[in-house]
N, C-alpha and C positions, 0 to 999 in steps of 0.2 A: 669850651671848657667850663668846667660850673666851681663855684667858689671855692671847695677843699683841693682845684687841682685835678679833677678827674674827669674823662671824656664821658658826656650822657647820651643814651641813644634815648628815643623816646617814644620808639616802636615797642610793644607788648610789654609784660611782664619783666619784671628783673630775672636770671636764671641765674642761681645757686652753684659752684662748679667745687664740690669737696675732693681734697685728693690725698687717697692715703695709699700707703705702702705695708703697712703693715695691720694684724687683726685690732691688735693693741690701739692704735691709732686711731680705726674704724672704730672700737668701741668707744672711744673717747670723744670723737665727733656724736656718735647718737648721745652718750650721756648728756654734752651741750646742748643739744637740740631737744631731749626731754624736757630742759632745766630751761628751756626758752633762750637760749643764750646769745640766738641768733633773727635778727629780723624777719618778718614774713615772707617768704617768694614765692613767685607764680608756678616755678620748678627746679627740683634740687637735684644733682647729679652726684652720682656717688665717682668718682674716675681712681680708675685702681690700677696701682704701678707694683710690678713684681723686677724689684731690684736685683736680685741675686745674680752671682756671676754670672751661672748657667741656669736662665728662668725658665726653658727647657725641662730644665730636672727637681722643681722646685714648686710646689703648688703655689698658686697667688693664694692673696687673704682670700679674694668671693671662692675659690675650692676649700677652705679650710672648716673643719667643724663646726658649726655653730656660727656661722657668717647665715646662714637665712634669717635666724633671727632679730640680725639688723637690715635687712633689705630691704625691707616695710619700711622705715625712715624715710628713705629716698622713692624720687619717683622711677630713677632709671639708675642702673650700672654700667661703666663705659671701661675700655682698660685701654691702658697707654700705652702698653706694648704691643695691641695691636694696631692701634692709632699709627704710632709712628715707627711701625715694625717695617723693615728689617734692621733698625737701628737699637740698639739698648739704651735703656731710659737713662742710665746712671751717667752714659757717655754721648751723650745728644743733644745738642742744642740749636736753635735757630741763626742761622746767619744773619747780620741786622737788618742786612735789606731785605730778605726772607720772610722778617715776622708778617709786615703786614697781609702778605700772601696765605700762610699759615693760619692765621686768623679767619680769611676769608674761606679757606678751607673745611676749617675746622666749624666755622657757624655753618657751612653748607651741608658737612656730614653728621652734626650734631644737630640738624633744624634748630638752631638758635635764632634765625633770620638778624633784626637788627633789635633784637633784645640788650637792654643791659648784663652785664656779665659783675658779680661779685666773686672772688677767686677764695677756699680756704685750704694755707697749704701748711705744710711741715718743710721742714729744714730748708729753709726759704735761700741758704745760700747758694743751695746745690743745684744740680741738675737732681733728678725733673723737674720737682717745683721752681725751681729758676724758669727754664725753659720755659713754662706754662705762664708766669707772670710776663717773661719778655713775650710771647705772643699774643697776650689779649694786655697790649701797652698801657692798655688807658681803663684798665679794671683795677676798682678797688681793692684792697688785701687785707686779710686776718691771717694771722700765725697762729696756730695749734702746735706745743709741744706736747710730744707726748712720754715723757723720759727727763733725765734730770740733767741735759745740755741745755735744757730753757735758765738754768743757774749759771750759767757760764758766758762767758761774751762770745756775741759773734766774730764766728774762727775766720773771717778775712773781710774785709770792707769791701762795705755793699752798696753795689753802684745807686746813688742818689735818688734815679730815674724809677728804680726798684721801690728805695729803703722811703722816701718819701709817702709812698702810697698806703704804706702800713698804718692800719688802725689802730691795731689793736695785736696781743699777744694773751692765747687762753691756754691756761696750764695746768696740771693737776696738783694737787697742796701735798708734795709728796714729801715737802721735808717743812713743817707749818714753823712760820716766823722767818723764814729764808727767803728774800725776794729776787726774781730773775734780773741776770744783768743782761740776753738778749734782747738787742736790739735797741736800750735804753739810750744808744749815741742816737737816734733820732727820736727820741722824747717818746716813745710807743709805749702805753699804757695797759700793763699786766692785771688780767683776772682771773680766776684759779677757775675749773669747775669744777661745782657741787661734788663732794664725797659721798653722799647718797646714790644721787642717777647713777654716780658710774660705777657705784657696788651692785647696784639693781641690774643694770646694764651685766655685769660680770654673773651676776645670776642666771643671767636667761642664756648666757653661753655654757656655765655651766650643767642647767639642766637640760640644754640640747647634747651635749655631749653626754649626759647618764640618758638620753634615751638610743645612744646609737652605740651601747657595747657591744656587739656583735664587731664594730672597727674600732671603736674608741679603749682604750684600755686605761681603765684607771684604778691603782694598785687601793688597798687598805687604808684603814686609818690610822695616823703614827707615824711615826718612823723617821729620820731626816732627807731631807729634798735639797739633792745636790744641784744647782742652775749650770748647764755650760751653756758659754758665750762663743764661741768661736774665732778666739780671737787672732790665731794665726792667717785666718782668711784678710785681717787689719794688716797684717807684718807685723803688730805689735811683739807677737812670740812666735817661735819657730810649731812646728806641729809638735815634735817631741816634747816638748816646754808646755805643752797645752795639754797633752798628753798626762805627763807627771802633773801637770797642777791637778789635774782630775782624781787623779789617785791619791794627792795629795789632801783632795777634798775626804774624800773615802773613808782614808786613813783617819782623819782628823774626827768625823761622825764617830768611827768604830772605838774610838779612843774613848770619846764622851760617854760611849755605854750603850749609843743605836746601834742596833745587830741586825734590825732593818733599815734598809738604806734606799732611797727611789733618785735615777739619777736621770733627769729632763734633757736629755742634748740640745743642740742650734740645731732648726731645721735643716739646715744645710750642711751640718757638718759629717765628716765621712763616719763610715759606719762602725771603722776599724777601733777606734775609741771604746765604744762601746765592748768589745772584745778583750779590751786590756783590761778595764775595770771590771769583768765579769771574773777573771782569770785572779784578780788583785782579792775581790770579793771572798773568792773560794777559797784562798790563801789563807785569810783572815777571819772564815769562819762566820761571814756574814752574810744576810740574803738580800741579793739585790735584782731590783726592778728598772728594766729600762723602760723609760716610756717613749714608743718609736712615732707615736703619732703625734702633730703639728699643735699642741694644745698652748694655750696661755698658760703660765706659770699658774694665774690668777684660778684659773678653773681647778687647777689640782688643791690650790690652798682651802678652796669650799672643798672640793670633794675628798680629799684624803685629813687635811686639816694635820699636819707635819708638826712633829713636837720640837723642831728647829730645822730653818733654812737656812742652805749655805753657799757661795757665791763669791764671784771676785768681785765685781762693779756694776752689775746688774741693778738697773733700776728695779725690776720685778723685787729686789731685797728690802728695799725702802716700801715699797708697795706690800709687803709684809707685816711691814713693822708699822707703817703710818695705817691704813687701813682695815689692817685685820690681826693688829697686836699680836701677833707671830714671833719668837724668838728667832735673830736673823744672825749667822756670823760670817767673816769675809777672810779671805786666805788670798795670798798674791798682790795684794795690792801695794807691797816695799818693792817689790819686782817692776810692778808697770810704772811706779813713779819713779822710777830710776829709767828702765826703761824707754818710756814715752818720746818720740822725738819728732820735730823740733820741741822746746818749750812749749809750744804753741799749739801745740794736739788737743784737737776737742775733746779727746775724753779724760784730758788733764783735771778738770774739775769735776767729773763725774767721780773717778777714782779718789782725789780730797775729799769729795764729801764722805763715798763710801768707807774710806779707812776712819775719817774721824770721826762717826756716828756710834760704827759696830764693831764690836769686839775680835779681836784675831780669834778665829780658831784654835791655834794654836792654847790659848790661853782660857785652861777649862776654869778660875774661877773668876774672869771676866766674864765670859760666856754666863754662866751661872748667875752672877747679881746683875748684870746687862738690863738695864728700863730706860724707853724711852727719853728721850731730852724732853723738857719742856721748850714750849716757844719760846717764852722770855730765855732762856737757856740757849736756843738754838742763834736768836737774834743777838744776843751779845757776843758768841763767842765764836761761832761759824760764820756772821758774816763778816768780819772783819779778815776771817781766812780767807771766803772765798775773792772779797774784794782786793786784798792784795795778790792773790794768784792771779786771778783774772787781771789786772792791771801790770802786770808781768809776764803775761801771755800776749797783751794787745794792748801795749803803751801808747802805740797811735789815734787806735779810735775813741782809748777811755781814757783821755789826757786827765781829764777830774777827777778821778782815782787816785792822784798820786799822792794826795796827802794821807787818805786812807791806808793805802798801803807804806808811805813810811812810819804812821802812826802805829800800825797791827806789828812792823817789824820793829821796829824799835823796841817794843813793851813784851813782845811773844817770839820771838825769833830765840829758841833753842832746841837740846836734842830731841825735843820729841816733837817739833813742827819746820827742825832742816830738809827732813823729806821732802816737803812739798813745795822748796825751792830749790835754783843752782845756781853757786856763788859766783856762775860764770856772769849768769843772767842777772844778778844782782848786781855785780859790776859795772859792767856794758851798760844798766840804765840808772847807775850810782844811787843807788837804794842802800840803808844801813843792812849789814850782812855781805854787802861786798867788800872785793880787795880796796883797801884807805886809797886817796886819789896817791898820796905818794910815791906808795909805791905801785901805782898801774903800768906804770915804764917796762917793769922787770919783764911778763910774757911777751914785751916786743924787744927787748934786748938783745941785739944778735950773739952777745958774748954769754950772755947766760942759757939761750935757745941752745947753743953750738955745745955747752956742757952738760945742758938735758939730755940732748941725743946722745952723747959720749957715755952716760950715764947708764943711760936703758941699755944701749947694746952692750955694755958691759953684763949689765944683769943677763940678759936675753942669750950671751954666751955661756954664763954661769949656771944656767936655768938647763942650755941642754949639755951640757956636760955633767950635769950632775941626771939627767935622763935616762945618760945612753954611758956611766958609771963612767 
């Protein structure tokens, strides 16, 4: 083992093993790698995971538009669903005594022979990138976020054996003066990459997609760009729910005075969607554009250049707003913070930042005077939100947060920041805003429980009697 804790091989060159899931992802590993951000290697591997339920019916990133233009980067493309197909990446992992088998496998069909191995993953909790760190044991690791879960704490504690090996965490500055609380229980040292490369980076995708309109379809300039996320494919909302938020999007544009409207679906998501909003469109007297091909939000923001973007919790929003000074606004997000379940859902902090940054839709003369935070702006006032959420999401692993967050609740805890907690959870980890210890007795008191229930069903008879007259 050599000093930092890691196994050295000392045959050939070190090999590079990059692994993404998504284009967004892949574009954000070449922007680091223009910006130098990674040490020299003999050979870098680009290994591509298409997570989607049915990956089947789903192009991976290397089929997507504008993925040649990053394939130069790397010396080779490897995909992990055929790796370790017939299994799906999202739900596959190696059994312990397996790994070391898998490894020797895996150097066999990748001619790795007894190269060192450096590992660069994304959502280092999960499966695949889990899986990939548990089979090459004694490789080093860098975290690449690519999204605005690098702000939030890691959503379940990470086996040691893993979380030790981490170097390093590289992010993109999408919200500037915010700093990431993943991974920070193991001291892991956050660096943003360059906002340059990866706008340049986003160029050369977008101008691979203006030379293949004959499939690419990318509407006018103008008009507002609705984002859907798919978020019933989470449980987070039912289809129907996701359905009216869309229309809800629609509505809210048509409102502001765009009579053009261009609406980007989730790749994945069903088609039927698109038919509602077409249907809602003509209702209202507006023309709208679906775009059915697999593009980055980012490529339509160069190529149509939208006089507002609109969205639930979409990171592409912040990437609006922080990179390409875009008017952004967000609808839905009192829904999912209500929503969300347990406390503990990763995209608990994504949705905080998104509501407290950008203006409701709803509200055309916020929308209107809406300008960026400043840093110093963002740093006083957002992080002490996110730090007491995330400290109430993950009171185990961020025990040192708790002064932080009784500090942020004590001084800011009212109606316009109860949202983004529950006075259940505030209780249970006796935080100001919860029930006084005094009286905490009462929701376990069987004589008071015994007249809650007596209570409701009285309503709940009251309720259909007054239904059914």
């Amino acid at each position: 083992m050599s000093a930092a804790g890691f196994s050295t091989r000392s045959a050939g060159p070190r090999t590079q093993i990059f692994f993404a899931s998504t284009l967004y992802g892949a574009a954000t590993l070449a922007a680091a790698l223009d910006a130098d951000r990674f040490e020299p290697a003999g050979r870098r591997i680009l290994l591509v995971s298409n997570n989607a339920a049915i990956p089947e019916t789903t192009p991976a990133l290397d089929a997507m538009p504008g993925f040649e233009r990053l394939r130069g980067r790397f010396d080779e493309v490897r995909s992990w669903n055929e790796t370790i197909s017939p299994f799906h990446p999202g739900g596959w992992s190696p059994r312990t005594d397996d790994a070391p088998l898998w490894e020797r496998h895996l150097r066999l069909l990748w001619g790795l022979d007894d190269a060192p191995v450096e590992l660069f993953v994304e959502s280092i909790q999960v499966n695949p990138a889990l899986a990939l760190c548990q089979i090459f044991q004694g490789a080093p690791v860098e975290v690449y976020a690519d999204g605005l879960m690098s702000y939030g704490p890691t959503r379940s504690k990470l086996d040691p054996l893993v979380g030790t090996r981490i170097r390093r965490l590289l992010h993109l500055d999408l919200v500037p003066g915010l700093k990431p609380l993943l991974l920070t229980e193991f001291g892991v040292p956050a660096e943003t990459v360059p906002t340059e490369p990866f706008l340049a980076v986003l160029a050369e995708l977008a101008e691979e997609a203006g030379r293949h309109t004959e499939t690419v379809s990318v509407p006018a300039e103008g008009g507002a760009l609705l984002l859907g996320q798919y978020l019933s494919a989470l449980s987070i909302l039912t289809p129907e729910e996701e359905e009216e938020l869309h229309v809800q999007m629609l509505r809210g544009a048509v409102d502001l005075g765009h009579r053009r409207v261009v609406f980007k679906p989730h790749p994945t998501a069903p088609a039927r969607w698109s038919r509602v909003l077409e249907a809602e469109a003509e209702r209202l007297g507006a023309e709208l554009t679906v775009v059915d091909t697999p593009l980055l939000a980012e490529v339509l923001y160069q190529r149509m250049k939208p006089a507002l973007v609109v969205g639930c919790f979409s990171t592409a929003l912040l990437t609006a707003t922080a990179f390409y000074g875009l008017p952004a606004a967000r609808i839905g997000t009192d829904l999912l913070l209500e929503r969300l379940a347990p406390y503990q859902n990763s995209n608990r902090v994504p949705v905080t930042i998104v509501d407290a940054l950008l203006p409701p839709l709803t509200d055309a003369s916020a929308v209107a005077r809406w300008t960026p935070p400043t840093e110093g702006a963002v740093a006083r006032e957002l992080t002490g939100l996110v730090k007491a959420v995330g400290y109430a999401m993950q009171h185990q692993i961020y025990p040192d947060l708790r002064p932080a967050a009784e500090r942020y609740l004590s001084a800011h805890l009212d109606d316009s920041t109860w949202r983004y907690f529950k006075r259940r959870r505030l209780t249970a980890l006796a935080l100001p805003g919860g029930v006084p210890v005094q009286l905490a007795f009462i929701p376990r008191n069987p004589t008071v429980r015994r007249v809650a229930r007596q209570a409701r069903a009285v309503q709940r008879r009251l309720k259909k009697r007054a239904a059914f007259g």
